[in-house]
C-alpha positions in Angstrom: -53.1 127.1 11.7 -49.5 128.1 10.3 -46.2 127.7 11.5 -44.4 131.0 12.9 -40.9 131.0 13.1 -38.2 133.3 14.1 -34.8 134.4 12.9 -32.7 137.4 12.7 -32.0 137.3 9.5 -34.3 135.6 6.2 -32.8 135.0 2.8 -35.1 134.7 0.3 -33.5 132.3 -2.4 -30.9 129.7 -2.1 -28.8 130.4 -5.2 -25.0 131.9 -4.7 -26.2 135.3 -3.8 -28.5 134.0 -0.8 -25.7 131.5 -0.1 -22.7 133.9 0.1 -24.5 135.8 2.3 -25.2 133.3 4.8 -21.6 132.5 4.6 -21.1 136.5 6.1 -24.2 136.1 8.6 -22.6 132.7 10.3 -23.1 134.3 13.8 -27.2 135.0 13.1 -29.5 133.1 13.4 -30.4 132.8 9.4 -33.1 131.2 7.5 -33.1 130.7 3.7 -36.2 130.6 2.5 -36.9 128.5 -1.0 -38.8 126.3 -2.8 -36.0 123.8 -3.6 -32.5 123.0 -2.7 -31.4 123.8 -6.3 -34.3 125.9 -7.3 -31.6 129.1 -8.1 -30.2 130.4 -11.5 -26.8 129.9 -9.8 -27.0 126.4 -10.4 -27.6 126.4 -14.1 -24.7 128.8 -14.5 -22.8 127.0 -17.8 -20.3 130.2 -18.0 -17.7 130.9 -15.6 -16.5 133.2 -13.1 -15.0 136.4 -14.4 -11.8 137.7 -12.4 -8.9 139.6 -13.0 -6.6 137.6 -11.6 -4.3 137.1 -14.8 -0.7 137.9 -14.7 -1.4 140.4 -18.1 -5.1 141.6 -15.9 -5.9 144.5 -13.9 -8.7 145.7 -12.3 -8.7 148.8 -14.7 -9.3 146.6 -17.6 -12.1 144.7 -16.3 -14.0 147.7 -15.3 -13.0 148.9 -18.7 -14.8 146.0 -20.6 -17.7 145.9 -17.6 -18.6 149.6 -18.6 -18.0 149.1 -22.4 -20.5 146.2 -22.7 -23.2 148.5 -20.7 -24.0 150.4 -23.5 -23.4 153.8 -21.4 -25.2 153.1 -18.0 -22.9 151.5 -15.7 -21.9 153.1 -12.5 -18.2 152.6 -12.8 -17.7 153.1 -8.6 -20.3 150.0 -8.4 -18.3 148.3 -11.2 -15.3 148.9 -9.5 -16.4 147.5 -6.5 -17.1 144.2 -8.1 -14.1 143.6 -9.9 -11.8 144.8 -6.8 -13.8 142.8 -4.1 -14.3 139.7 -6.9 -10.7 138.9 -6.3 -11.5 138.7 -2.3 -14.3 136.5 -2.9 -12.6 134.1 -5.1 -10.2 133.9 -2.5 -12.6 132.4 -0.3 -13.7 129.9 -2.9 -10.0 128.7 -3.4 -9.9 127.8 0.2 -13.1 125.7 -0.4 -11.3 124.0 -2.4 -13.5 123.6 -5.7 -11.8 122.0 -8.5 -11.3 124.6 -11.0 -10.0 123.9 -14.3 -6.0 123.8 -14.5 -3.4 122.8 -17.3 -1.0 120.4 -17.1 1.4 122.1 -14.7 -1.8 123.3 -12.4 -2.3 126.5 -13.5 -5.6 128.2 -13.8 -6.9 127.7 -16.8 -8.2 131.2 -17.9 -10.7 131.6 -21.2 -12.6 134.2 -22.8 -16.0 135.3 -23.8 -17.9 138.2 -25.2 -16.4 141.5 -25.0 -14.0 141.0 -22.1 -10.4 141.9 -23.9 -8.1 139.3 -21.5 -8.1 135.8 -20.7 -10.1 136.1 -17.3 -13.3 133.4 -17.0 -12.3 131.0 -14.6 -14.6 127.4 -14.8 -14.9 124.8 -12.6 -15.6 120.9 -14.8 -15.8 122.9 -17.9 -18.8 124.7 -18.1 -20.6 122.9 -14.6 -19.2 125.8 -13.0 -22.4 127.5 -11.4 -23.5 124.1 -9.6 -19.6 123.1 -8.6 -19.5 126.7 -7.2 -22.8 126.6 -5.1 -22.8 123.3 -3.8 -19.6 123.9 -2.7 -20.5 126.8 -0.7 -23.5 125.1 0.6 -21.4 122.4 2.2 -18.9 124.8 3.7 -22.0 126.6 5.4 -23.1 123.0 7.1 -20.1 121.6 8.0 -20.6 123.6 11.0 -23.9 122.7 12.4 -23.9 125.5 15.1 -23.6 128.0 12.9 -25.2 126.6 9.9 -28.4 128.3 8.9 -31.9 126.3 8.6 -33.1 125.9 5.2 -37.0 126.1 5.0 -39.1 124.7 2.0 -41.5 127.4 0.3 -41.7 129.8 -1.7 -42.6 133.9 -0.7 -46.0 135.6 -1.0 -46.0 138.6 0.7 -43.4 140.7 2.8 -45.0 141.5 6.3 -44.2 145.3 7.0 -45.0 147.0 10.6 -44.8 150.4 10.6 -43.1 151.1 7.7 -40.4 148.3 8.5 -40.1 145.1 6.7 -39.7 142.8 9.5 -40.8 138.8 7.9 -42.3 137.0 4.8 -45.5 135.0 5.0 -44.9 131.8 2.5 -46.7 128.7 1.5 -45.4 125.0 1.0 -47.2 122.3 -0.3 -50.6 124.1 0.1 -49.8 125.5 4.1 -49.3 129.2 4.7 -46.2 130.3 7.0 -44.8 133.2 8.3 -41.1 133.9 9.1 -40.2 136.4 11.1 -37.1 138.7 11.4 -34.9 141.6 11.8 -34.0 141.8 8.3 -35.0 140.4 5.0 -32.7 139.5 2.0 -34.3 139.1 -1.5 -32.1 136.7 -3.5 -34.8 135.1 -5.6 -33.1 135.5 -9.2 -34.4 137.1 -12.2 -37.3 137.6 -14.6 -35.8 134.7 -17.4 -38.9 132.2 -16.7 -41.3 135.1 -17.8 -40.7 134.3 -21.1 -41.6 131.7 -23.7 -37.6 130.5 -24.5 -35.7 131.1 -21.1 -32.1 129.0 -19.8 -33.5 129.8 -16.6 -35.7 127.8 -14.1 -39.0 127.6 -13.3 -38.5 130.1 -10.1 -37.4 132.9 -12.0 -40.9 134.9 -12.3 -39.7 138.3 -11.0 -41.4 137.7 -7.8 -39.2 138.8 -5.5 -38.9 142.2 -7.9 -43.0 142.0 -7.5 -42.8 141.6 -3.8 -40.4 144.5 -3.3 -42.7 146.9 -5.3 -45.6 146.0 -3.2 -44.0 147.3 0.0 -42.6 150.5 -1.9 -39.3 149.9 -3.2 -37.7 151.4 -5.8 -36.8 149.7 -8.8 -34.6 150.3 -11.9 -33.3 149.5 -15.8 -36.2 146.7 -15.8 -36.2 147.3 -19.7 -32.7 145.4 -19.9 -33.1 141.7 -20.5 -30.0 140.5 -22.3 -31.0 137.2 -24.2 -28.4 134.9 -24.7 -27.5 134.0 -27.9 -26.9 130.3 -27.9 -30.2 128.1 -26.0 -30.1 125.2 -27.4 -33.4 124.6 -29.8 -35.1 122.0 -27.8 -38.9 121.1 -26.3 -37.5 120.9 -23.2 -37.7 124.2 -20.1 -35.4 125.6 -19.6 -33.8 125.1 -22.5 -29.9 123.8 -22.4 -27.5 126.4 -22.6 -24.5 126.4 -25.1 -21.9 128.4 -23.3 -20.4 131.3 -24.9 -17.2 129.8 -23.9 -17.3 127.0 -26.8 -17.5 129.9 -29.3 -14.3 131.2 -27.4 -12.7 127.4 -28.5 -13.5 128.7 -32.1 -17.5 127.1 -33.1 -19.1 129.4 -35.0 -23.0 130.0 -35.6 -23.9 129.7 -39.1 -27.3 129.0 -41.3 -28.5 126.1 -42.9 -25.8 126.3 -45.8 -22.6 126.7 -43.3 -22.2 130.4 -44.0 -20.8 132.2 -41.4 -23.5 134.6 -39.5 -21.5 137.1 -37.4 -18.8 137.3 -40.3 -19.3 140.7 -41.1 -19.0 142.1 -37.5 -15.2 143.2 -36.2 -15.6 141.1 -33.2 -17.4 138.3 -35.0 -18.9 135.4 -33.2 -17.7 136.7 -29.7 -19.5 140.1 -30.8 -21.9 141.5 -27.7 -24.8 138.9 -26.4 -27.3 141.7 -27.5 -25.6 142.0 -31.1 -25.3 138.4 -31.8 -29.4 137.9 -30.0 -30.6 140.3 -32.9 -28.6 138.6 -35.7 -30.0 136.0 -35.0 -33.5 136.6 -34.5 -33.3 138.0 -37.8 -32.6 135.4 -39.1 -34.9 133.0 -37.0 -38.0 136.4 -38.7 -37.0 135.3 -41.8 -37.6 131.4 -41.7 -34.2 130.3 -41.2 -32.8 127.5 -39.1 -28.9 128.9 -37.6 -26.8 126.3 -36.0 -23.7 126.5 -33.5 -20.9 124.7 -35.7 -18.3 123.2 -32.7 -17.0 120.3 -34.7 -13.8 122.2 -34.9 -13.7 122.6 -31.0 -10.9 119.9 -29.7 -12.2 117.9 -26.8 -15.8 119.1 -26.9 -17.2 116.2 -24.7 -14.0 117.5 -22.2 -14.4 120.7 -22.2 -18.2 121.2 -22.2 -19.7 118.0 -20.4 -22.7 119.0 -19.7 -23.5 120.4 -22.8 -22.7 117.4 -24.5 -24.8 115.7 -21.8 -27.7 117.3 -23.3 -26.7 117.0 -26.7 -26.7 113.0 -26.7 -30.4 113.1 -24.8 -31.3 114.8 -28.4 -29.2 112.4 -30.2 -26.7 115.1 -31.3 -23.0 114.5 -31.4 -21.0 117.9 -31.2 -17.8 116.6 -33.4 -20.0 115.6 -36.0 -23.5 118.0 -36.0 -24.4 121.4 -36.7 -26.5 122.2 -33.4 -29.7 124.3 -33.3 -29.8 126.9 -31.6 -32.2 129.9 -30.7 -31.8 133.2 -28.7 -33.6 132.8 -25.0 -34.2 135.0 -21.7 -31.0 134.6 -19.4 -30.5 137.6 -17.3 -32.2 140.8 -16.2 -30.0 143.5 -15.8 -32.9 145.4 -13.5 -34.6 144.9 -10.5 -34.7 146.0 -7.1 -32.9 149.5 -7.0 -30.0 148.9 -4.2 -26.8 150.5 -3.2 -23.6 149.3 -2.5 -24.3 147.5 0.2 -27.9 145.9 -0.9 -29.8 148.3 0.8 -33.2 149.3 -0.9 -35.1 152.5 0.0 -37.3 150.4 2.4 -35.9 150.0 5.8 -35.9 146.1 6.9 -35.7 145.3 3.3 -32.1 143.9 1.5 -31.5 142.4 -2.0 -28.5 141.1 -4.2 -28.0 138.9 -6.9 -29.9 139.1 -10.3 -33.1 140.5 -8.6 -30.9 143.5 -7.6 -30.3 146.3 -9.6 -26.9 148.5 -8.2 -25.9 149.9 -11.7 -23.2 147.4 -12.2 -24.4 145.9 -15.2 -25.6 149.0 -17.1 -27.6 148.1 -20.2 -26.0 144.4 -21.1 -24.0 142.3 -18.7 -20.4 141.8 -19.6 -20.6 137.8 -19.8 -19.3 135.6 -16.3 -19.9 138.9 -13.9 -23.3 137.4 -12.4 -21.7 134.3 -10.3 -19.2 137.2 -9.3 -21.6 139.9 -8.7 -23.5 137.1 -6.1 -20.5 136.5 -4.1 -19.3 140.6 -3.4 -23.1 142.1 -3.6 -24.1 139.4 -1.0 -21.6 139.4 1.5 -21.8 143.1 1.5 -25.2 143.1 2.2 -25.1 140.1 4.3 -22.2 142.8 6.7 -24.8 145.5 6.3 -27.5 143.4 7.4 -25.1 142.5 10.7 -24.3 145.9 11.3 -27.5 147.1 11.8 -29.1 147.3 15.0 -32.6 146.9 14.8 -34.6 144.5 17.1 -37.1 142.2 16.1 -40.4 143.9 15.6 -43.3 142.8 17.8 -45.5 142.3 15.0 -49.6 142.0 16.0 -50.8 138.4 15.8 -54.2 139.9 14.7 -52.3 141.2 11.5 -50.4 138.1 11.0 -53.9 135.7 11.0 -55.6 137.8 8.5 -53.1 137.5 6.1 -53.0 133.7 6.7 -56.6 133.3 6.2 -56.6 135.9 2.9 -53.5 133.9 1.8 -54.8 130.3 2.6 -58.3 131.0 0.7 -56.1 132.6 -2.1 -54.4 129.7 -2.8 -57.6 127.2 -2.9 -59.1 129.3 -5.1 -56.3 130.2 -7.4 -55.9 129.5 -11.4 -53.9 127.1 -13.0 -50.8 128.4 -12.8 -49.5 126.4 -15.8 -51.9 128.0 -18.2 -51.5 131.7 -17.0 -47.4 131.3 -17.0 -48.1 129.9 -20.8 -49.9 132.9 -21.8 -47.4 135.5 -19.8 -44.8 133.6 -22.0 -46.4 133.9 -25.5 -47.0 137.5 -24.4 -43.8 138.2 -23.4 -41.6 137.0 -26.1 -43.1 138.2 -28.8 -44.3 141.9 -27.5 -41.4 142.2 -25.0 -38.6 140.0 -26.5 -35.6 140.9 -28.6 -37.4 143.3 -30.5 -39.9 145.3 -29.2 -41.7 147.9 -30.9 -44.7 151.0 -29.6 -47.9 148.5 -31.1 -46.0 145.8 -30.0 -45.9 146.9 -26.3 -48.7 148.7 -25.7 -50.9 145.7 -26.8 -48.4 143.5 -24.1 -49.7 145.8 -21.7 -53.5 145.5 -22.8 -52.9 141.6 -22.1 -51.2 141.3 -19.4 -53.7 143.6 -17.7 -56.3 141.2 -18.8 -54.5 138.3 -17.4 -54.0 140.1 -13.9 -57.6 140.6 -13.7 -58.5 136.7 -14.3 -56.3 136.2 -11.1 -57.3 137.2 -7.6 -55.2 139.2 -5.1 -54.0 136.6 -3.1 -53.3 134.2 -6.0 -49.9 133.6 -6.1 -49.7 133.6 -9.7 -50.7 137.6 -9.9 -46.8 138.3 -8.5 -45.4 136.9 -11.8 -48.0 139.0 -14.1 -47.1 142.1 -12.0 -43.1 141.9 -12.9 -44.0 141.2 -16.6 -46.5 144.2 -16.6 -43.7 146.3 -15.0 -41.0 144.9 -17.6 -43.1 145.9 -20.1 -44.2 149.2 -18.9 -40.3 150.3 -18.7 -39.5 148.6 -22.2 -42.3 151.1 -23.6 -40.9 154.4 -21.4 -37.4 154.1 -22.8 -37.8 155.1 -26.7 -34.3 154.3 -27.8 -32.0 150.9 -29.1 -29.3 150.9 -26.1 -27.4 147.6 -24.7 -30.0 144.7 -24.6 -33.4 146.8 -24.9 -34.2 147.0 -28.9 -37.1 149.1 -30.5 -37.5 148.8 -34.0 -39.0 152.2 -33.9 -36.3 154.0 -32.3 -33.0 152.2 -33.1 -30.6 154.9 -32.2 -29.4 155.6 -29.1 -31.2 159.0 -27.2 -27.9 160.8 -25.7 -30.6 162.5 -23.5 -31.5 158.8 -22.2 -28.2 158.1 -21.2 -29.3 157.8 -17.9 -30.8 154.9 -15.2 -34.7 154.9 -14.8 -36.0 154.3 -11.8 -39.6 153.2 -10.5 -41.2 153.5 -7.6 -45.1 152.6 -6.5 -45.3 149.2 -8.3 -47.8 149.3 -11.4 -48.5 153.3 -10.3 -45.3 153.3 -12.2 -44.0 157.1 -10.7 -40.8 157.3 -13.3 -37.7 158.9 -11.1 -34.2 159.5 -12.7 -32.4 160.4 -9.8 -29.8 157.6 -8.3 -30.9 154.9 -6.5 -29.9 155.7 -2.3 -30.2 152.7 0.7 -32.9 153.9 3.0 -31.5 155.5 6.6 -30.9 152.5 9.3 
């Protein structure tokens, strides 16, 4: 028999986004539910922190360069929002006292990266900035044991819902089945980046908390944007090590196997869009050729980018003296759960922020160093939502609790190999549902991932990550257009009358809906 706790609040995910909002929720009673300590994007995060904090910034031109990389579909308030309340949160991370980067006379020490128009990415031991950032924040929640939240190991299978309320998760760890129950739930599980073959995110990024949302009826949004960064590192490791966009800001260029420049016909050149640089070079990568990142000209390299250069030398590669191979890979899924401003879905009980949210901020392609930002505003607002609302813990029935124990615990004995079914989601995923994506090429993604969802049983936990693939794919083939990170060789214009945010709603029933996304009535 399974554990049954209680809490008012449980976060789903312990990256920044789940983090932050425990920070907000000190005064609940707050479980974070994960499978490991570090199991979040956050960690991974080799970019910055993108602020307007610069004595030639503004907020206007942040916005400006938010809504100009999303290819038409931001929601400028939302945007707004983040880059006015980003300069709150970092505030709070200055008095954690994280050792951002500073010159000489201690100054900030403010770079630049795709499409941003100012100096304004702030890092913390060069481009170590996601894991300096959330450990720090996870020691500042502990130091007060009171008020510190429990951290449980696991990972989620199915939202429990009573009478049209999401009100707990059931999970498993190491093979046992659980249940958590509480007033509110807060998806902060990540994104959709491990779905495919090449990803610079972690194993836990399978869209599951996008597939758990859908289940109970939430809306989602712009799944058809996956931006692909640029710059993976071409390695037979998973996830593959990420070459921050930030050492093309020190000057490194990409070019092919002769030392010709790649990006040198484009006006912004090698700091051109993620999604403009992805398709050059998976052009390139079609056609046979190797492309490298050339940093031998970056000064202090091993400085500047240790942990880049830490996986460099396990490779055997010096970066003052190499041409480094690169290949475009999965980073960051501009859709997900269809929130407000405050991280409320359209099903009561039910929160989300982070990468598995989808508010509108992000449009069509992420403006580079807004996710670690968008995880500290999206979740403390949501983590104040959450506090203000005043439901009680719902007395759920212990009949309905032990059936889905027992479905769940025979589930899991009886489920796949994981390993091989991920593989095969992968293969499908990259090559139908990847940089460029095409009406053959979709439809027969959708014919296999079908085919793999029927191999796996209901309660196999496995079928959650083959759901948010199916439903990526599913929008990829609705939207017949080329806008921001979503690419069909078939239709490589932008559709003025797609200039819109689609929305989904009924899981795989797929029910398209263009109206705005609204938080559900508390």
């Amino acid at each position: 028999m399974s554990v049954i706790w209680h809490a008012d609040v449980v976060i789903i995910g312990s990256g920044l986004a789940g983090l932050s909002a425990a920070w907000h929720l000190r005064d609940q009673r707050v479980m974070v539910l994960s499978p490991s300590e570090e199991g979040g994007s956050s960690y991974l995060a080799r970019g910055g922190i993108a602020a307007a904090i610069g004595n030639n910034d503004s907020v206007e031109a942040h916005v400006a360069d938010t809504v100009r990389a999303g290819a038409g579909l931001v929601d400028r308030d939302v945007a707004e929002v983040l880059v006015r309340e980003g300069m709150e949160r970092m505030i709070d991370l200055f008095e954690m006292a994280i050792p951002f980067d500073r010159d000489a006379e201690g100054r900030l020490m403010l770079g630049r990266e795709a499409l941003h128009g100012r100096n304004r990415i702030v890092h913390a031991a060069g481009d170590d900035t996601g894991r300096q950032v959330t450990r720090a924040v996870r020691e500042a929640l502990m130091q007060d044991e009171a008020r510190a939240p429990r951290f449980l190991p696991g990972r989620a299978l199915e939202l429990v819902v009573d009478e049209g309320r999401v009100c707990g998760v059931v999970f498993e760890n190491a093979g046992q089945v659980g249940v958590v129950l509480a007033k509110g739930v807060l998806l902060a599980t990540g994104g959709v980046g491990g779905l495919y073959q090449h990803t610079t995110n972690g194993p836990g990024a399978l869209g599951e908390g996008m597939a758990l949302a859908a289940r109970v009826g939430a809306r989602l949004a712009d799944l058809e944007f996956v931006q692909f960064h640029p710059t993976a590192l071409l390695a037979y490791v998973r996830p593959l090590p990420l070459l921050s966009e930030a050492i093309r800001g020190q000057g490194a260029m990409l070019v092919d196997g002769e030392g010709r420049a790649i990006m040198a016909g484009h006006p912004q050149g090698d700091l051109a869009g993620r999604d403009v640089v992805a398709r050059a070079l998976w052009a390139r990568v079609g056609a046979g050729e190797a492309v490298f990142l050339d940093a031998r000209a970056v000064p202090g390299f091993e400085t500047q980018f240790p942990r880049a250069a830490e996986a460099l030398g396990r490779l055997g590669l010096d970066a003052a003296q190499d041409l480094l191979p690169v290949t475009p890979a999965a980073h960051y899924h501009m859709g997900g759960v269809a929130t407000d401003a405050k991280g409320r879905t359209n099903v009561p009980g039910l929160w989300a922020a982070g990468e598995v949210a989808s508010t509108g901020v992000h449009g069509a392609n992420r403006l580079a160093s807004n996710s670690l930002l968008e995880t500290m505003v999206f979740g403390a607002r949501a983590a104040w939502d959450i506090g203000a609302s005043t439901s009680a813990l719902q007395t759920v029935s212990m009949t309905r609790i032990r059936e889905l124990e027992r479905a769940w615990s025979r589930g899991i004995e009886a489920a796949v190999d994981p390993g091989d079914v991920l593989e095969r989601v992968g293969r499908t995923m990259w090559q139908f549902v990847g940089i460029e994506r095409s009406e053959a090429g979709l439809i027969y993604a959708a014919q296999k991932l079908d085919g793999l969802r029927c191999e796996v049983g209901v309660y196999d936990p496995a079928r959650l990550a083959i759901e948010a693939a199916q439903a990526i794919a599913r929008a990829a083939h609705r939207r017949r257009e080329t806008r921001g990170a979503h690419c069909r060789v078939d239709f490589p214009d932008r559709d003025p009358t797609l200039a819109r945010r689609l929305f989904v709603q009924g899981g795989l029933a797929s029910r398209v809906d263009e109206h705005p996304a609204v938080g559900a009535t508390r």
